[in-house]
C-alpha positions as CSV (number, residue, x, y, z in Angstrom):
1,X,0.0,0.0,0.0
2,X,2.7,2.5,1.1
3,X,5.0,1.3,-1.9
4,X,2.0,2.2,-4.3
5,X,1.5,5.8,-2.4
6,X,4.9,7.0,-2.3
7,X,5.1,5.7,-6.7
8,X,2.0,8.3,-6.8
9,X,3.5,10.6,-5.0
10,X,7.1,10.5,-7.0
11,X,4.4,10.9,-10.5
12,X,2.9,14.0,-8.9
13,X,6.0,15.5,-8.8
14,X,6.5,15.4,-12.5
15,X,3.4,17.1,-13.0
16,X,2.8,20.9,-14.0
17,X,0.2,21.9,-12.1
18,X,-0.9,25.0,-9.0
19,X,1.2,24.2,-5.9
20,X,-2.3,24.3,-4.1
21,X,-3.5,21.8,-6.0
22,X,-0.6,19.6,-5.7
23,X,-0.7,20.0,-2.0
24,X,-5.0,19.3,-2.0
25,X,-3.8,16.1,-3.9
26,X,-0.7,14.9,-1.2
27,X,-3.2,15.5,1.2
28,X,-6.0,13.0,-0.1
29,X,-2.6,10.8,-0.5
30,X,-1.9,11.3,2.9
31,X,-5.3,10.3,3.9
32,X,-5.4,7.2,2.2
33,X,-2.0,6.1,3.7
34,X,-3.2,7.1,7.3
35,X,-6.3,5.1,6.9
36,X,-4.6,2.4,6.2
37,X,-1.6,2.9,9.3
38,X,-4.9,2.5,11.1
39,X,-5.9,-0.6,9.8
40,X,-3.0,-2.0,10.3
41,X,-2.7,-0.7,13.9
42,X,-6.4,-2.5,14.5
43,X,-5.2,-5.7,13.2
44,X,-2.2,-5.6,15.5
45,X,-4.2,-5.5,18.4
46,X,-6.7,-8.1,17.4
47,X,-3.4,-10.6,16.8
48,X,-2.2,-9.6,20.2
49,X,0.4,-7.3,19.1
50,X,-0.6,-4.8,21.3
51,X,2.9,-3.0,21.9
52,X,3.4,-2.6,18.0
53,X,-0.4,-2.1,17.4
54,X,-0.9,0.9,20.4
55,X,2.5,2.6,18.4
56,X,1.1,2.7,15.2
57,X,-2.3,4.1,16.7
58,X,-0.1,6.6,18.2
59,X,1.1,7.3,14.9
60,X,-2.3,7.2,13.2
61,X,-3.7,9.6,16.0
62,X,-0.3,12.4,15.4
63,X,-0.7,12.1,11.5
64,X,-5.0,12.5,12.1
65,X,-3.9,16.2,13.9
66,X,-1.8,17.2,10.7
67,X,-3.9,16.0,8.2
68,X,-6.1,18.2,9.9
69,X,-4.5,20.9,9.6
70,X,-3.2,20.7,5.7
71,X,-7.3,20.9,5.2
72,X,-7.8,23.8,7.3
73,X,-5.4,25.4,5.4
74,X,-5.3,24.2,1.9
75,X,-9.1,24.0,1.6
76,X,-10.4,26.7,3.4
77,X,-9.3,30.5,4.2
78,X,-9.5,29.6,7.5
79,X,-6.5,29.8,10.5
80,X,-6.1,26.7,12.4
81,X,-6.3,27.7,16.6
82,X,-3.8,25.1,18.0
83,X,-1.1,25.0,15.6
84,X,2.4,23.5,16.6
85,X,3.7,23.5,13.6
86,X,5.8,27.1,14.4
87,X,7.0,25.4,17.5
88,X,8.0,21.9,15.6
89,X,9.8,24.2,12.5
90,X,11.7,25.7,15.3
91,X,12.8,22.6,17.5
92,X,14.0,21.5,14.1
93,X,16.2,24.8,13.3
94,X,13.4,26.2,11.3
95,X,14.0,30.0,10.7
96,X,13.6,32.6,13.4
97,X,11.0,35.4,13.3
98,X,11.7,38.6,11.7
99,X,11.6,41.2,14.3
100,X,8.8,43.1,14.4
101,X,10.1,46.9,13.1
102,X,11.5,45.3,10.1
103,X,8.5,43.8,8.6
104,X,6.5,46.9,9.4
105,X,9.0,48.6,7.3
106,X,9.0,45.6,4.7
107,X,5.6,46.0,4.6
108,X,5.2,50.1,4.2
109,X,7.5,49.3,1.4
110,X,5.4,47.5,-0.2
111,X,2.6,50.2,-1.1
112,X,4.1,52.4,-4.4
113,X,4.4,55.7,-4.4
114,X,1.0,57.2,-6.0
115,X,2.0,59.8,-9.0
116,X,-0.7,61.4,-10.7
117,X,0.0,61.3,-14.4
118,X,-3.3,62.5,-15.6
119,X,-2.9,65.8,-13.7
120,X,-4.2,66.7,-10.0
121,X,-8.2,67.0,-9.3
122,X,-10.3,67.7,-6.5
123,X,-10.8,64.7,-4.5
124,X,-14.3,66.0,-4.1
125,X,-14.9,66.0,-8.0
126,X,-13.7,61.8,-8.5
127,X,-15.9,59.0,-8.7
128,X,-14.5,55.5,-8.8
129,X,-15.2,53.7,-12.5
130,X,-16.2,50.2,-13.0
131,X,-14.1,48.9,-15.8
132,X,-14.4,45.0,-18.1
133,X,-11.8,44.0,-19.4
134,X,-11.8,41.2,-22.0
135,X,-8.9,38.8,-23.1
136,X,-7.4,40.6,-25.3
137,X,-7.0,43.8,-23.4
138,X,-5.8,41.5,-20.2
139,X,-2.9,41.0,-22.1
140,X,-2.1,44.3,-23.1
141,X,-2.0,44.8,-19.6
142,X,0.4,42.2,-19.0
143,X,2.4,43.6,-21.4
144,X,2.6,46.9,-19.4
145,X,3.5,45.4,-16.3
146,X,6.3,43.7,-18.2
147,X,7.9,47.3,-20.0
148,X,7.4,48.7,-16.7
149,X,9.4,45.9,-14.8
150,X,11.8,46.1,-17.7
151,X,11.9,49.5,-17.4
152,X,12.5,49.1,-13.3
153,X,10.0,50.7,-12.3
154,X,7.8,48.1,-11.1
155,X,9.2,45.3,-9.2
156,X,7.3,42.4,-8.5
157,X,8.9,41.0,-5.1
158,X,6.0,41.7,-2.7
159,X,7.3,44.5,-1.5
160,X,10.2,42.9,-0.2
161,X,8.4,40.8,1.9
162,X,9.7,38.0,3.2
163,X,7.3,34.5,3.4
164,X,7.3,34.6,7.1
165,X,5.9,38.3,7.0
166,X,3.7,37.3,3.6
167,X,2.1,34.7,5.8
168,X,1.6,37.3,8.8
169,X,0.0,39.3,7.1
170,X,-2.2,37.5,4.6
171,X,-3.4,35.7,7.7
172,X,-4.1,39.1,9.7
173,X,-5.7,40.1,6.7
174,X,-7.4,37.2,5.2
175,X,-6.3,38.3,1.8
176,X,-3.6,37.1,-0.8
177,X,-0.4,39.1,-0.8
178,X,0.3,40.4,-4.8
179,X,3.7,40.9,-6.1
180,X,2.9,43.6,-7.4
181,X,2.0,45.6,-3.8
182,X,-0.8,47.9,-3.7
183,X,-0.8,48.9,-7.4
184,X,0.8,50.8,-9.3
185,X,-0.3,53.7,-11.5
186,X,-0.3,53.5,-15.4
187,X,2.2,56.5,-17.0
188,X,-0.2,57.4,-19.4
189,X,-3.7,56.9,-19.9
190,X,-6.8,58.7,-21.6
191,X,-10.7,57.8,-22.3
192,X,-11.6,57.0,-26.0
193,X,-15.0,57.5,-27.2
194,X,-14.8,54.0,-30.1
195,X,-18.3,52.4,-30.8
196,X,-20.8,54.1,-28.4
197,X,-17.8,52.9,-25.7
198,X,-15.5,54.8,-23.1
199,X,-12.5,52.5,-23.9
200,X,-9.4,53.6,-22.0
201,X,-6.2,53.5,-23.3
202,X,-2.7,53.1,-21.5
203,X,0.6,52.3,-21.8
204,X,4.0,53.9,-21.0
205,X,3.5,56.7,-22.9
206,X,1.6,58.2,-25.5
207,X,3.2,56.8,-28.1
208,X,3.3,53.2,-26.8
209,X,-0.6,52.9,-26.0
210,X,-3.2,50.3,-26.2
211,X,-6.8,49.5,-24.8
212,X,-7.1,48.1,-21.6
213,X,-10.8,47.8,-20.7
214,X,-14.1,49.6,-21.3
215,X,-15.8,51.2,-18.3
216,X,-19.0,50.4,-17.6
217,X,-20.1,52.7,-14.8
218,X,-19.4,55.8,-12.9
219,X,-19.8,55.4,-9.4
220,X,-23.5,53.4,-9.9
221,X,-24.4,55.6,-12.8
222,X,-24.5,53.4,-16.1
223,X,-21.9,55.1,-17.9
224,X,-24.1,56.3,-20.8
225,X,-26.5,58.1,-18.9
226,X,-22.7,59.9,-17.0
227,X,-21.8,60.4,-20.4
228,X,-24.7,62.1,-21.7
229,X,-25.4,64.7,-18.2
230,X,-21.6,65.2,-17.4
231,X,-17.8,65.6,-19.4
232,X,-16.0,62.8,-17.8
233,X,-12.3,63.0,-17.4
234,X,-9.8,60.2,-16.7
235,X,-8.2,61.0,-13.2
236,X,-5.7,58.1,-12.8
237,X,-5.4,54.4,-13.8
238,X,-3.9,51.7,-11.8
239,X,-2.7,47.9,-12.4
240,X,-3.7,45.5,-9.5
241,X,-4.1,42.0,-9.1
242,X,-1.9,39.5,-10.9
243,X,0.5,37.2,-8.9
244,X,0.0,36.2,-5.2
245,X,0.8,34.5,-2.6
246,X,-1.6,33.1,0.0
247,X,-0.5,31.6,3.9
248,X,0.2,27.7,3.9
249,X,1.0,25.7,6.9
250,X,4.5,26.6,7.0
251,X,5.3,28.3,3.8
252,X,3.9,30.9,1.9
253,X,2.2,29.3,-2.0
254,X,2.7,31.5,-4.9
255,X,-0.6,31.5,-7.6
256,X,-1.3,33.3,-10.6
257,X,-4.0,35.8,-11.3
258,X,-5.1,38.2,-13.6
259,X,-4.8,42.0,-13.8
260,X,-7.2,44.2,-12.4
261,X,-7.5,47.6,-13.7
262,X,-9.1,50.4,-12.0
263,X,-10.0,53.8,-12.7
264,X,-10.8,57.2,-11.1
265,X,-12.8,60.1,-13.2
266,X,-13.3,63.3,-12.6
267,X,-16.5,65.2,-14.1
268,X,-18.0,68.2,-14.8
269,X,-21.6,69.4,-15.5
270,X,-22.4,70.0,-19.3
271,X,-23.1,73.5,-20.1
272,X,-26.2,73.9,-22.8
């Protein structure tokens, strides 16, 4: 049985797939294999081994508590309350923790600097914009990220972060931790009226531009009816979203995503 586990488990690990999924599947492997410690432990005792067979149900019992806790953490977004795991990692000559100034300044780091690049407007004057964006325009995004990044001026290392802190805080938070920090503004960016649309266009500069999504609302206003009382203007854009990283039992597990972006516009009443 365990012979036939562990070739499963060597066949996994030529396999492309999400590290959470990988981990999902060790863990039904994992519950196989106990369940079948346990079995063996029963038939111990019933053959009067009962030294071996109360050792292996001590086993079964320890290997029960961190099954338990791979589920907790690797199927749910849920913390586990009495978790030894830090104190095992430790005893072991796991890694220390960070002190606690330096991941508040690992983690301050981590929020960009916001630039307006669409000029400054009164705060009371923006509305947040609801923007789609398809396939197509997801990659364009993509594509932005990347001249930025080549261009260093993005970096995408979570701030600094390290996993320890990643895992702090996506815990305290309950949210994934993005590479990309807080977001990060769009150097150029404008609003193109193309087939009854609002499309908005970005890139590193003028020159280097491409559609990024079509906004579909202005604050809860459909954008039509906006369009048609007010002059809209676009205030800033700003890339979110993408890759992650999310708290495991004991280390932090990097997943893709896609792009978000998101919009401000400023308006102004039509004059007749």
């Amino acid at each position: 049985m365990f012979s036939i586990l562990d070739m499963i488990n060597h066949a996994l690990g030529y396999v492309n797939v999400n590290v959470k999924i990988k981990n999902q599947i060790y863990i039904g492997i994992g519950i196989a294999g106990n369940l079948y410690l346990g079995y063996v432990a029963i038939r111990l005792m019933q053959n009067g081994a009962w030294l071996r067979g109360i050792l292996y149900m001590l086993v079964f019992l320890a290997l029960i508590y961190f099954i338990t806790l791979n589920v907790i953490y690797y199927f749910t977004n849920k913390t586990a309350k009495y978790d030894l795991s830090p104190r095992i990692e430790k005893l072991l000559g796991g890694k220390p923790k960070e002190a606690l100034a330096a991941e508040k300044q690992a983690q301050q780091s981590q929020q960009q600097p916001y630039i307006p690049a669409n000029g400054i407007f009164d705060g009371q004057e923006l509305l947040p914009a609801t923007v789609k964006t398809s396939r197509a325009e997801q990659e364009n995004v993509h594509q932005i990220v990347d001249q930025l990044q080549a261009a260093n001026i993005v970096r995408l290392d979570y701030g600094g972060l390290t996993d320890d802190a990643i895992i702090q805080q996506a815990q305290a938070t309950g949210e994934p931790v993005y590479a990309i920090g807080q977001g990060i503004q769009i150097p150029f960016s404008q609003l193109k009226l193309e087939n009854h649309r609002l499309v908005i266009y970005a890139g590193i500069n003028q020159m280097d531009q491409s559609p990024v999504g079509h906004i579909t609302k202005v604050g809860l206003t459909d954008v039509h009816d906006a369009h048609e009382d007010y002059k809209l203007y676009l205030a800033s854009t700003v890339i979110t979203g993408g890759m992650s990283k999310i708290a495991g039992r004991t280390s932090a597990i990097e997943q893709p995503g896609d792009y978000q972006v998101t919009a401000q516009v400023a308006y102004e009443g039509r004059e007749d």
